[in-house]
N, C-alpha and C positions, 0 to 999 in steps of 0.2 A: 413450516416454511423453510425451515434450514437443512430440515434433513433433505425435500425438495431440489432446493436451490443444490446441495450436494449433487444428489443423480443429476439434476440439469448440466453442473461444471464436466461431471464425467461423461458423459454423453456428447456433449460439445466438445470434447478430449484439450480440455483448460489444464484437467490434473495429470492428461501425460505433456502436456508441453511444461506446462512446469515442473514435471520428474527428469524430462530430458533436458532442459535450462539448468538443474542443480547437478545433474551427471556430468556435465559437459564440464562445469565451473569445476566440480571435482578433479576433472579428470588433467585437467589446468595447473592447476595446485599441485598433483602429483609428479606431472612427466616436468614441469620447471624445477620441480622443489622448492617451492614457497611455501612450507609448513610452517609456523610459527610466525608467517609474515600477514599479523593480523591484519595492519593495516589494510593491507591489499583486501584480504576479507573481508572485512567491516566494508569498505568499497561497495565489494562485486554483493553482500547481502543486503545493504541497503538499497542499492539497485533491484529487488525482486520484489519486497513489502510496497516499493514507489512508484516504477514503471510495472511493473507488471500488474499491481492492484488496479492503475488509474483504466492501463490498456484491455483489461478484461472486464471492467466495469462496462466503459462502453460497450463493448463486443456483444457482452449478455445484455443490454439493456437495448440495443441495437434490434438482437435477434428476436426480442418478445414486442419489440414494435413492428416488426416487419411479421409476427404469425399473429400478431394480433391481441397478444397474451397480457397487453396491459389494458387494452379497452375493456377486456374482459373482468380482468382483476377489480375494477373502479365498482364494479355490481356484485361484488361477492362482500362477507365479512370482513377480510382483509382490511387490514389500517395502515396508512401511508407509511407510518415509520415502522411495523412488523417488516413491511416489506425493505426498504433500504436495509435496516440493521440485519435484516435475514441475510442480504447479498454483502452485508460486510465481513458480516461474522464469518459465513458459510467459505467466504473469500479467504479471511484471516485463518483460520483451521489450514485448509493449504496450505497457506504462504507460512506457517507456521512450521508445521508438521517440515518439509523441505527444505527450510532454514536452519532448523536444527539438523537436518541428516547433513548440511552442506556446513554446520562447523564441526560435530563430530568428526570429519570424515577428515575437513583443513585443518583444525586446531587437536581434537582431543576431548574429555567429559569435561576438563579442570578450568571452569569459569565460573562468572558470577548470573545465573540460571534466572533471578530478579531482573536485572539491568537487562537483560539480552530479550526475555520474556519483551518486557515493558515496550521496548523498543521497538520489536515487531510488530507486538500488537497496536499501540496505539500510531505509528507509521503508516501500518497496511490502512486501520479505518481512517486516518485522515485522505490517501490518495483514494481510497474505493470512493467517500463520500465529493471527494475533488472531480472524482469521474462521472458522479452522475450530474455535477455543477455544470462536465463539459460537455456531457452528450444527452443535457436535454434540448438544446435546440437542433441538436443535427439527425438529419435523414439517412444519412450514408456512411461506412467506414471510411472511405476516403476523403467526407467534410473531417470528420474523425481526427487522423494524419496529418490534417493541418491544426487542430486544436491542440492536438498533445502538445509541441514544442513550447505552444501559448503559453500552458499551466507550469511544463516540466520545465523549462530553460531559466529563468528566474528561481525556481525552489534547487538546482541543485547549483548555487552558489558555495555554501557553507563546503562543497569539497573543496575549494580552494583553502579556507580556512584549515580542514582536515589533513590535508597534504602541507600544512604549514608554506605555504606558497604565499596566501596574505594573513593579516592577525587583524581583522577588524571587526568590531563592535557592531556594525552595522548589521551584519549578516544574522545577531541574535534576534532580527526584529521576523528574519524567518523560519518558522517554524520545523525545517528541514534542520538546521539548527542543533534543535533540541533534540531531535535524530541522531543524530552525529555522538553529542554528547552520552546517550544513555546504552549507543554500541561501546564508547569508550570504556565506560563505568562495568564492562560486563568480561573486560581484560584487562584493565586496570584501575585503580582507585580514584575516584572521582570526590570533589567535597558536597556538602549536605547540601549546600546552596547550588548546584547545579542541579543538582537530584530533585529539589523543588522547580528550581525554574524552567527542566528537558519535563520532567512528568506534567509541572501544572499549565506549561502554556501550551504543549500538545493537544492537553485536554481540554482548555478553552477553545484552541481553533477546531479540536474535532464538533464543539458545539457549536459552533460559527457556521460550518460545514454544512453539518445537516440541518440545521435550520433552513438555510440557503437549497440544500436542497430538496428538502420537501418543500418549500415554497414554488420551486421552478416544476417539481414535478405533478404537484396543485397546479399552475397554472400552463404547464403544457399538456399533461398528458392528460389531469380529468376534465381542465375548461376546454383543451383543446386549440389555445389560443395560441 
């Protein structure tokens, strides 16, 4: 399913938009001169595990409703969550593999390769599984367009926090959050107690997630309802 869903992204040319989205960000960095201005980076990379995961979830999930590829799926062997984690994973490898060519290329080798990992990874499957929370009721990319701000506007609060703009507590209670914190921890030193609380409550809302949405995708796309 994964290696699949792979040719499916490239084919759908997902993995030249996101080569052309991390060239550009590059290319950014270089003609300003913001090298060493992680912040900015941490920014523009957490933007690509976030919007870009939630916006290509749809897109794909979109496309195989419209050829028919999931009425199809519900009669094969295939199991509700092979298939989600196939399109997280498959997603995350991207968003991965681009991430890293986009700090290499801003920063340099010399980080911490755990916190940066982590971050990506459990980032991208929180918004992939956020995506299929948003595009299991809609028919069109354009119902689409109006949902993204729904999910996205609300979860990128904690920038304000990032840019030291506000310092509240509040913003710990979303899991964007915890994002923030574990790009931090992968350029500079973070304590043990953040390090549990960005990795462990990630991890509980990516289970939140997908529970929510294999639920929606049982009840829309196999009941049909």
């Amino acid at each position: 399913m994964i290696l699949w869903d792979l040719k499916l992204q490239f084919r759908n040319n997902i993995l030249s938009v996101s080569v052309f989205i991390a060239v550009f960000y590059v290319a950014i960095f270089l003609l300003l001169g913001l090298r060493g201005k992680d912040k900015i980076l941490i920014a523009l990379i957490f933007s690509d595990p976030t919007f870009l995961g939630f916006i290509f979830t749809g897109v794909l999930v979109l496309f195989e409703k419209s050829a028919n590829t999931l009425q199809a799926l519900i009669v094969t062997p295939v199991k509700i969550w092979q298939y989600l984690f196939s399109k997280a994973i498959s997603l995350t490898i991207i968003t991965s593999v681009i991430c890293l060519a986009m700090v290499f290329a801003s920063h340099g080798f010399r980080f911490n390769y755990f916190y940066f990992l982590a971050a990506i990874f459990l980032s991208s499957i929180l918004f992939i599984f956020l995506g299929f929370i948003g595009v299991a009721k809609v028919k069109s990319f354009n119902q689409y367009i109006i949902v993204i701000p729904i999910f996205i506007t609300p979860l990128i609060l904690p920038y304000l926090n990032f840019f030291e703009i506000t310092n509240t507590l509040w913003f710990y209670i979303l899991p964007t959050q915890a994002s923030f914190i574990l790009f931090e921890g992968a350029f500079e030193k973070i304590s043990l107690a953040e390090t549990f609380y960005a990795i462990g409550y990630l991890s509980f809302t990516i289970w939140i997630t997908y529970f929510i949405s294999k639920q929606l995708f049982i009840k829309h796309i196999v009941r049909g309802e």
